[in-house]
N, C-alpha and C positions, 0 to 999 in steps of 0.2 A: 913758426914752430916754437920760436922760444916762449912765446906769451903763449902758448897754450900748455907746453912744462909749468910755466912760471904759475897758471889760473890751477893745474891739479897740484900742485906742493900747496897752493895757499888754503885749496879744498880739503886735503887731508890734514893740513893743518890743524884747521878750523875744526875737524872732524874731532881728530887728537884730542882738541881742548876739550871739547864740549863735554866728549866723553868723561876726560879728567875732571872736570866740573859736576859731571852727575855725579862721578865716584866718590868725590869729596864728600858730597851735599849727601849720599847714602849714605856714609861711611859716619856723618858727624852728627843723624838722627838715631841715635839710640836707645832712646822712650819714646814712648807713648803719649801723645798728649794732647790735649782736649781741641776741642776742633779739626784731629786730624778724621780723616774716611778712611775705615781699617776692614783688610775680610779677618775675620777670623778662624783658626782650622783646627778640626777635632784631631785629637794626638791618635788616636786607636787607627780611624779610619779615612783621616787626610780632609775627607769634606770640609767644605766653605758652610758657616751660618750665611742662611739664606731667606729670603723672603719675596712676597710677590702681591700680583689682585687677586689669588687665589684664594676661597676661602672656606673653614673647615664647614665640611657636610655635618656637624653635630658640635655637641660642647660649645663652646663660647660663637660658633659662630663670626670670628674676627679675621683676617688675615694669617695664613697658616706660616708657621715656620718649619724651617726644612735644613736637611744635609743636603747639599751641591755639590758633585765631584767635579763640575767645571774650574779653572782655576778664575778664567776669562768672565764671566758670567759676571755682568756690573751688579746681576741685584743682590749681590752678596755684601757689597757696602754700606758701614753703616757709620754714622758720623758717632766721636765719641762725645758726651755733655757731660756736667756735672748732675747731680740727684736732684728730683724733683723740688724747686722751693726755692736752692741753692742760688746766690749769686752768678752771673754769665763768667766763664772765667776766659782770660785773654785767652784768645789763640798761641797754639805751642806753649802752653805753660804743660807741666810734665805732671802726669799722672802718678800719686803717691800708691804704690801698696796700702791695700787698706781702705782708698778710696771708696767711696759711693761714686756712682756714676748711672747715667744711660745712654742706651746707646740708639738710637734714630735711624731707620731704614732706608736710606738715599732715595731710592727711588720711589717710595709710596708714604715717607716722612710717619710712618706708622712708626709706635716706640716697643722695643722686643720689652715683652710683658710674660707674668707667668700668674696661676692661679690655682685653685682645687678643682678644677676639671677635670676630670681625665682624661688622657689623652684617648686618639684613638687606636693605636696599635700596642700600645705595649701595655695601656691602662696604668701608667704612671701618672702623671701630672702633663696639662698641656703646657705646652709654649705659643704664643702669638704673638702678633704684630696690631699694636691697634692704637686708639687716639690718634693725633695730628700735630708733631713737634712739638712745641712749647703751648701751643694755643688749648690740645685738649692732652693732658698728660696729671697723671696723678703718679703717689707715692708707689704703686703696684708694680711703677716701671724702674726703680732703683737697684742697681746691683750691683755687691761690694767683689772690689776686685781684689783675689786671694792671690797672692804670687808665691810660687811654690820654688824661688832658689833664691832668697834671703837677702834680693833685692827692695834697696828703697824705695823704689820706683820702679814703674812698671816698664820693662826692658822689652823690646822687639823681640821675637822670638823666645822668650821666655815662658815657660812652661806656668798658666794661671787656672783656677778657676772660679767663676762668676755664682754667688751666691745671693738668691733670694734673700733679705734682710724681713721682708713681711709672714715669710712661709720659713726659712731657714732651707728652703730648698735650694740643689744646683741644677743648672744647664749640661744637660749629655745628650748622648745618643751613642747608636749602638747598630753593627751592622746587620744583623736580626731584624731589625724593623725596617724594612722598604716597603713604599708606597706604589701602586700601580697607578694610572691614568686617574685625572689629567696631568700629575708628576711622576710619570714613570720613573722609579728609579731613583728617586730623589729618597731621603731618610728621612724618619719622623727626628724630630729631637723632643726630647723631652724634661722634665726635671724630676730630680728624685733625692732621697735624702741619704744616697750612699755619696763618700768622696772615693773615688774607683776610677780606675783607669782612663773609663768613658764620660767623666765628667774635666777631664784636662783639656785645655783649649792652648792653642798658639795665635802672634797674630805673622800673617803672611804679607801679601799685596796689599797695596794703598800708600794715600798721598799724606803722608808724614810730616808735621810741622816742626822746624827747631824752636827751641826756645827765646825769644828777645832779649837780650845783653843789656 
């Protein structure tokens, strides 16, 4: 009996820690930074940027992007890089305001891209997913990250939004625009040249890198 007290103190112990150990490791990532896998979530409407093998019936024809009200939903991940051209930058190195960046679709390695198509619901500008990580990527997939509370760097949870550099467009969406079948439900996003409510982004879930000392 005693060693079975003695095996559950040492289990909740271990428990104890661990937890203290995540909370640490949470608590001491507070940017953004390149090589991490981030969802990001529209401020209006909570949505995850999302993507998939889904692909638009019109317009560019590439991998569509989408609003995700799942939080769960992995294909909301996207790795963050530096801009097209750009040297690889170490992992956990921290993301300036300002930056150029892309950002990489985890699960289909497609790059979120924007262009003068229009979309199809709101007939603003599409967004997609297309090329193939570093191997097929051009300058279309670059996008500077605007941080809107006067932060050096781009902070977790900080209110940003991501600006086309080739078109001057931004990345939104808007709850007005849902898609029916085969993404029920899911939201167009699109980009447009208002800065408005529906073009602010946060980042949520994902695996966060610290810096190297």
């Amino acid at each position: 009996m005693v060693t079975m007290k003695y095996t559950v103190l040492c289990l909740l112990s271990a428990w104890w820690f661990v937890q203290l150990v995540l909370c640490e490791v949470k608590m001491a990532v507070k940017e953004v930074s390149y090589g991490s896998s981030i969802k990001l979530a529209h401020k209006e409407t909570g949505y995850r940027l999302h993507s998939h093998d889904v692909k638009y019936g019109s317009g560019s024809r590439e991998n569509s992007v989408t609003g995700n009200k799942y939080a769960h939903d992995p294909n909301s991940l996207w790795l963050v890089k530096p801009q097209h051209g750009a040297p690889v930058q170490e992992q956990g190195t921290p993301v300036k305001c300002g930056d150029t960046i892309r950002l990489e679709h985890i699960e289909t390695g497609c790059n979120l891209h924007t262009h003068t198509v229009r979309s199809p619901l709101s007939l603003q500008w599409e967004v997609c997913a297309d090329g193939y990580r570093d191997e097929v990527s051009d300058p279309a997939d670059n996008f500077n990250v605007e941080c809107l509370e006067g932060s050096d760097h781009w902070l977790r949870g900080e209110q940003i939004r991501l600006k086309h550099p080739n078109t001057g467009l931004y990345i939104g969406s808007s709850a007005k625009y849902a898609y029916g079948a085969p993404v029920q439900g899911q939201l167009e996003i699109f980009s447009t040249r208002e800065k408005s409510q529906g073009t602010i982004w946060w980042t949520k879930e994902g695996l966060y890198f610290p810096e190297h000392n």
